[in-house]
N, C-alpha and C positions, 0 to 999 in steps of 0.2 A: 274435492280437490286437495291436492295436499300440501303444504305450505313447506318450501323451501328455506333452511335454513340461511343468517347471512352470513357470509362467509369472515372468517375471523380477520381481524388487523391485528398487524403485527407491528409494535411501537418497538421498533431501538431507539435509543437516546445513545448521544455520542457527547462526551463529554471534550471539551477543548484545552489541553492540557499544554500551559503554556514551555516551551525546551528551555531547560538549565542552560545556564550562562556556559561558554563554553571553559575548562578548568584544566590547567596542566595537571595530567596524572602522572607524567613522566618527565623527571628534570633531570638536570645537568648536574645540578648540585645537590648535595644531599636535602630532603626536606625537612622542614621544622618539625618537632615535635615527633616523630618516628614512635609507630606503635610496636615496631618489633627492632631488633639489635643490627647491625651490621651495616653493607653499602647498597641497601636496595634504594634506588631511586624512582620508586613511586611514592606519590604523594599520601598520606595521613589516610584518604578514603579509599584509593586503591588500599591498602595495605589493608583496611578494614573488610575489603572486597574480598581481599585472598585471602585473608584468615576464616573467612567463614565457607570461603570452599576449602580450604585444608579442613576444617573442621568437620566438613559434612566427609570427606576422606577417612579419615582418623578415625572418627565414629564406624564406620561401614568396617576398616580395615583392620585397626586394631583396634577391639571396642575391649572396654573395661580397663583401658590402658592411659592416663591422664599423657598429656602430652605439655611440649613448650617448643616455641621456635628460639632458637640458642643465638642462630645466625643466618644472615643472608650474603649474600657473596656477588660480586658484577663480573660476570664470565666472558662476556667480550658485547662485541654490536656489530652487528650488517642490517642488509637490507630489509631483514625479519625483523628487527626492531634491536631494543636492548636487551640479553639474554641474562640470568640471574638463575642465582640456586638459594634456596630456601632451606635451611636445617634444621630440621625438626629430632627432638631426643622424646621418643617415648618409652618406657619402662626403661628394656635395657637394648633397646635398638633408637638407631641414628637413620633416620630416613631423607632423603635429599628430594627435592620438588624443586626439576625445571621448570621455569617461568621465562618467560616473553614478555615485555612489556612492547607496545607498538605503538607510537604516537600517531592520531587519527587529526586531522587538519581542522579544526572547526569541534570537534569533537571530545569526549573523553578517549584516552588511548585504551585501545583493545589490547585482551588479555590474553596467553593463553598459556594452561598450567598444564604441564602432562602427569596422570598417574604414575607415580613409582613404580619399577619394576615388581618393587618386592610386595606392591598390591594386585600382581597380575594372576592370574589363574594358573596353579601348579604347572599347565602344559605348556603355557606362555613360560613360564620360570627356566623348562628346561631348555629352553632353547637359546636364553640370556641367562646363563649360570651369575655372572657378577654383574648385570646392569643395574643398578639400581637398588643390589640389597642393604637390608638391614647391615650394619655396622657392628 
C-alpha cells in the first residue's frame, strides 16, 4: 500500500504595520526648509518624493546628462488640487514637470507628475510639436 504524502501548509505571516500620523504634504504657506528653489507648496518629503521620481525620469530620459531643478512655479488650483511646474535645466535643455499636488483628508496628499512631452516617443512628439519641449 502506498503511503500518501501530507499535504503542505502554507505559513503567511502578516506583519502589522502601525499608519503614519497623518502630515500635511500640501500647505498654504510656503514650507520650511524647501529642498528645491521656488513656490512649490509641498512639504520637505513630498518634495523628497518628487525629486526621486524626476530622477528615475531623467535617468531613462536623458541619461548621461547631470540635471538641477532651477525652479518651481504655482500655476493655479481647482478641484484637481494645486497644480505647479517644476524646472528642471539638464545640459543645455530646460524641461518643465507638471505636478498636481491634491490634499487627501486624513491622509498624505496624492501626487500626480506627468512625463514631459519632450520624453514621449518621436510619434507622440509629432503630434505636440511644442508641448513640453526642451527649451
Amino acid at each position: 500500500m502506498e503511503q500518501q504524502a501530507a499535504p503542505r501548509k502554507t505559513v503567511t505571516q502578516q506583519a502589522e504595520v502601525a499608519a503614519p500620523a497623518p502630515t500635511p504634504a500640501v500647505t498654504e504657506e510656503p514650507p520650511g526648509e524647501p529642498l528645491v528653489p521656488g513656490e512649490t507648496r509641498a512639504d520637505p518629503k513630498m518634495q523628497g518624493n518628487l525629486l526621486r521620481y524626476i530622477d528615475l525620469l531623467q535617468r531613462n530620459y536623458a541619461r548621461g546628462c547631470p540635471y538641477e531643478v532651477v525652479d518651481t512655479k504655482a500655476v493655479g488650483k481647482d478641484s484637481q488640487g494645486t497644480h505647479e511646474e517644476w524646472v528642471v535645466k539638464s545640459c543645455e535643455d530646460t524641461v518643465v514637470y507638471p505636478i498636481t499636488l491634491k490634499p487627501a483628508e486624513g491622509k498624505v496628499a496624492e501626487v500626480a507628475i506627468q512625463r514631459p512631452a519632450a520624453f514621449a516617443p518621436p510619434e507622440v512628439q509629432k503630434s505636440a510639436p511644442d508641448a513640453g519641449q526642451p527649451k
